[in-house]
C-alpha positions in Angstrom: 16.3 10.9 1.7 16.9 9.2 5.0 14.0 9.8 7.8 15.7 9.0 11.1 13.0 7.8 13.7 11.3 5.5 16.3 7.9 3.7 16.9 5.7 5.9 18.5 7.3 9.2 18.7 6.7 12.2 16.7 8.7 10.3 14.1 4.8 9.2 12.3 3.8 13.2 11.5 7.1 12.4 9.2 6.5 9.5 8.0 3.1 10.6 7.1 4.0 13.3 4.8 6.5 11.3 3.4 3.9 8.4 2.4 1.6 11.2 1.6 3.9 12.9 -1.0 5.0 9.0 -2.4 8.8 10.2 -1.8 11.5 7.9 -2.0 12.7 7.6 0.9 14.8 5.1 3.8 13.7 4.7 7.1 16.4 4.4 10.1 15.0 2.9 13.0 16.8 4.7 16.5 16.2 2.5 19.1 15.5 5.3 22.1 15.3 2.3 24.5 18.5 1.7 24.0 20.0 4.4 23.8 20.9 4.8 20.3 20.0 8.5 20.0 22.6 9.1 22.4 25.1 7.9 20.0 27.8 10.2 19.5 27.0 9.6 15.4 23.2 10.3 16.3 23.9 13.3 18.4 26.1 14.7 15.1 22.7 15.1 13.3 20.7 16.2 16.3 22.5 17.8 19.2 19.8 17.2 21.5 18.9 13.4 20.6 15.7 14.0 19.6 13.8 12.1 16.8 12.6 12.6 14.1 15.6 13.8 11.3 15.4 14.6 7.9 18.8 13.8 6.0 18.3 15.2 2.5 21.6 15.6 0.5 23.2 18.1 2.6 20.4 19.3 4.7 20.2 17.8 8.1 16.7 19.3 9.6 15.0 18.3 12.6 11.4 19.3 14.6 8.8 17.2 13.2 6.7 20.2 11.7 9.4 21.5 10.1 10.4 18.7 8.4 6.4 17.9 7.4 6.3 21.5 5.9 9.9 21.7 4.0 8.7 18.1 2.5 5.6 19.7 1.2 7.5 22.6 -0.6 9.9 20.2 -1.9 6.5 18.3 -3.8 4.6 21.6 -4.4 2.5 19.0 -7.0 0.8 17.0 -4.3 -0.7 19.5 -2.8 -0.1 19.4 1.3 0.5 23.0 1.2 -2.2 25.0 -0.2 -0.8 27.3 -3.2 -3.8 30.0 -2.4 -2.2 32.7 -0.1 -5.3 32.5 2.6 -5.4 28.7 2.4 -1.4 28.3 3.2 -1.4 30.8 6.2 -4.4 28.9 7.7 -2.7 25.8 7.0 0.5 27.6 8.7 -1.9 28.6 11.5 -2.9 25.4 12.5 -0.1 23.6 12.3 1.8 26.4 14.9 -1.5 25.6 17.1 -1.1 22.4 17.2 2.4 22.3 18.2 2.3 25.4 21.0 -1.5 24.9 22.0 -2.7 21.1 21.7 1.0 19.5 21.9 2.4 21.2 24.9 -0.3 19.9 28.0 0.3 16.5 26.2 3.9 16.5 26.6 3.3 17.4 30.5 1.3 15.0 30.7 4.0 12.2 29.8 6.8 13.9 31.6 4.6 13.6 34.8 3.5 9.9 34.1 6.4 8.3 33.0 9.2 10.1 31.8 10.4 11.8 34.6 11.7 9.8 37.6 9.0 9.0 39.5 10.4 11.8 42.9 9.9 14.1 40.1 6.4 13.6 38.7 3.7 16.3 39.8 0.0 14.4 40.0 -1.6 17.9 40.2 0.6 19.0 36.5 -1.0 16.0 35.4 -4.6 17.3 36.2 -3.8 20.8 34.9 -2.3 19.7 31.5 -5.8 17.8 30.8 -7.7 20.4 31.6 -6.0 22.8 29.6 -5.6 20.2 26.5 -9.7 19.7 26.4 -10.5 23.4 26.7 -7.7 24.1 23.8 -8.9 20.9 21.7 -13.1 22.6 22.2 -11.8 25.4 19.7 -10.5 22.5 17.1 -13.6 20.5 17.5 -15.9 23.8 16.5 -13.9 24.3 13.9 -13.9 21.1 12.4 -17.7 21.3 12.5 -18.8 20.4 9.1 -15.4 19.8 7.5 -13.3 16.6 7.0 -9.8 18.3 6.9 -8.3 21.1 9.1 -7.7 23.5 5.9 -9.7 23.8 2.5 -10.6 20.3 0.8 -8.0 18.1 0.7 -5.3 16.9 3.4 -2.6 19.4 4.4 0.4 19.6 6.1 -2.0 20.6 9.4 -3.1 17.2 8.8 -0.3 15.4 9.0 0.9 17.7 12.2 -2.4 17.5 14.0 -3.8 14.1 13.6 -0.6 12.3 15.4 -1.5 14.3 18.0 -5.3 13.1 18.0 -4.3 9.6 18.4 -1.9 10.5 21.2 -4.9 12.3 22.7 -7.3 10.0 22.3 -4.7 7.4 23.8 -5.0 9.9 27.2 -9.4 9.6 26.8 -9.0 13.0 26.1 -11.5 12.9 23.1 -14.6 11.9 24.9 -15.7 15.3 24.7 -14.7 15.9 21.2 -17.2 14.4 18.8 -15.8 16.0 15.8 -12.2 15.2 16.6 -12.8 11.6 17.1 -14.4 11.1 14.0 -11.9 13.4 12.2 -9.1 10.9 13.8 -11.0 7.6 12.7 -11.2 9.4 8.7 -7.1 10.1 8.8 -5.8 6.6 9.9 -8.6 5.2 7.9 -6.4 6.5 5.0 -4.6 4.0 2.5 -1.0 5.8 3.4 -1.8 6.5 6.8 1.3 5.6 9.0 0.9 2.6 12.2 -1.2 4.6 14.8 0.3 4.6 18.7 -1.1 1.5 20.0 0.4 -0.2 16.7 3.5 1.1 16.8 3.8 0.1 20.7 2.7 -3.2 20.1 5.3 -3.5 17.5 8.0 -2.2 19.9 6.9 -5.7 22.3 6.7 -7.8 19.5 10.4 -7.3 18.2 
């Protein structure tokens, strides 16, 4: 297998299930800075030059979460996805909240800070997008009242989804209000397979 990526990008909810599920796998560096996912090779596995990408045999498959979940059914053994029917569709639950509830302000907020051009950026988005990530991430936060992962016992593919996401939240301060999210953030990357959190993989990015 082949996971096609970049520093701090979605590319590390990939790389976790990956390091999670001990798969053999090679990592291919796509410089974004430069360009490279504009490549005309690049844009043959993913028409819209997005990262991460999956190349197994003949399978090409892209979106982060999709890639974390087909991983886990191709290593039923390890145990990311729950083989109890309840346990899976709550696992299934969380991770489709995290990417349409918790990830969506998040991305706003980045478009509006630096990704757009800067005649394009909205300051008040900005403001909006945090206040609807806080009052979405309350409802995690209770939830994860008394438990150490999202789903059952052990981690789970909603780990690996959601805990990027934690650090990329907790990069924004948006965490201060979440007791139980910032410890449940500190437990995953404490993890001996736990990929390079944000900052690392930024700082990486300057060191190179």
């Amino acid at each position: 297998m082949k996971l096609y990526g970049f520093g701090p990008t979605r590319s590390i909810r990939a790389l976790w299930g990956l390091r999670e599920l001990d798969a053999e796998f090679e990592f291919v560096t796509v410089n974004l800075l430069a360009g490279e996912n504009r490549s005309p090779d690049f844009l043959r596995l993913n028409p819209t030059g997005k990262v991460p990408v999956l190349v197994d045999g003949d399978l090409v498959l892209t979106e982060s979460a999709a890639i974390v979940l087909y991983l886990a059914e191709k290593y039923p053994s390890k145990g990311l996805l729950p083989r109890d029917l309840k346990q899976r569709a709550e696992a299934y639950r969380w991770v489709m909240f995290a990417v349409t509830e918790l990830e969506q302000p998040l991305w706003r907020i980045s478009r509006h800070t630096f990704i757009y051009p800067e005649e394009k950026r909205l300051p008040a988005d900005i403001a909006l997008a945090r206040g609807e990530f806080v009052a979405t991430a309350a409802v995690l936060d209770r939830h994860m009242e008394g438990r150490r992962f999202i789903v059952g016992g052990t981690m789970t593919v909603a780990d690996c989804v959601t805990a990027y996401l934690m650090d990329w939240a907790n990069e924004q301060h948006l965490l201060d209000g979440c007791p139980q999210l910032g410890a449940y953030l500190e437990r995953m990357y404490a993890r001996p397979k736990a990929p390079p959190r944000i900052a690392e993989a930024f700082a990486s990015l300057k060191a190179a």
